[in-house]
N, C-alpha and C positions, 0 to 999 in steps of 0.2 A: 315302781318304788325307787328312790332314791334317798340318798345317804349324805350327809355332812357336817360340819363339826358339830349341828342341832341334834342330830338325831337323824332317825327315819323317817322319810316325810314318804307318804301315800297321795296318790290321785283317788278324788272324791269326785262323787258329782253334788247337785244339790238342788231344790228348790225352797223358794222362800225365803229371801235378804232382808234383813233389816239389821243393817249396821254392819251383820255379819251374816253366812249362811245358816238358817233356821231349821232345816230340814237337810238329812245328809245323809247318802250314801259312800263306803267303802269298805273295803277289802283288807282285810289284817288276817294274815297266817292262814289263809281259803278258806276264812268265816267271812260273811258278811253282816257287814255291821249299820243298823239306822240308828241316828242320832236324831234325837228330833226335841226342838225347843220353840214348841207353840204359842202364841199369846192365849194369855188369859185373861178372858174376858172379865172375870170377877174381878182380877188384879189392876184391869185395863193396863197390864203393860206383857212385859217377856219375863219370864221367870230365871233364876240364877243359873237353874243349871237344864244341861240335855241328860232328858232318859236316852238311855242306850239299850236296845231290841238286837238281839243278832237275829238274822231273816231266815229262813230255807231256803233252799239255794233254785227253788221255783218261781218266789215271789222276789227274792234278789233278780232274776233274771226278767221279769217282767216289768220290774221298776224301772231297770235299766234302757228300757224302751223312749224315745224321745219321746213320744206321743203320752205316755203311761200316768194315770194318775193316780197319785200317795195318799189320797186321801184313805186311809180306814189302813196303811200300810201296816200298821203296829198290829194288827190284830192276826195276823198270820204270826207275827213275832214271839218274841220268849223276853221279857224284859232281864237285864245281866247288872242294873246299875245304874246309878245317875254321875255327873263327873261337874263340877261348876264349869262355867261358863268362861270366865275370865282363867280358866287351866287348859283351855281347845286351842292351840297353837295352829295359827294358818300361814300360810306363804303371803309375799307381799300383797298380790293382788285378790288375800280372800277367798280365792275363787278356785282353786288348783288342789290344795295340797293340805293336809294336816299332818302334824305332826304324830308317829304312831305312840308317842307316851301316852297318849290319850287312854290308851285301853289299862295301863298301867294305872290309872288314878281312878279308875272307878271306885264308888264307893260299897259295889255291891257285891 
């Protein structure tokens, strides 16, 4: 975790890019947290916002696995929320870091 004049920012992992990461795992206060904003098919596009699943801390750790696949991951989960999409604060490169207000804006 680290800190600055943004706020909290957390190391995520993730799979699934488009534009942004789509699919997300991290770590706020020793809950783990998936975010995950799937395309929709019906929509043909990405939806507004990521539901948010906090995991058990068996399939947090198996997700965690390089090899590990997300697919069906939400279903061990407890859904906590949805939060818009253009509210998920990342670090430059996307790729690193969110900001932890995230968990502050849900809507659920």
């Amino acid at each position: 975790m680290s800190r600055d004049s943004g706020g909290t920012w957390l190391p995520f992992i993730y799979r699934d890019f488009y534009d942004l990461p789509r699919a997300i795992l991290v770590d706020h206060e020793g809950t783990a947290y998936f975010l995950e904003c799937s395309f929709d098919e019906g929509l043909d596009e990405y939806p507004d916002d990521f539901a948010v699943y906090v995991l058990p801390p068996a399939t947090a750790r198996k997700a965690r696995d390089p090899g590990a696949y997300w697919i069906g991951l939400t279903r061990n989960g407890r859904l906590v929320g949805h939060v818009p999409v253009d509210r998920v604060h990342f670090d430059r490169s996307l790729r690193r870091l969110i900001r932890a207000d995230v968990f502050a804006r849900l809507d659920g």
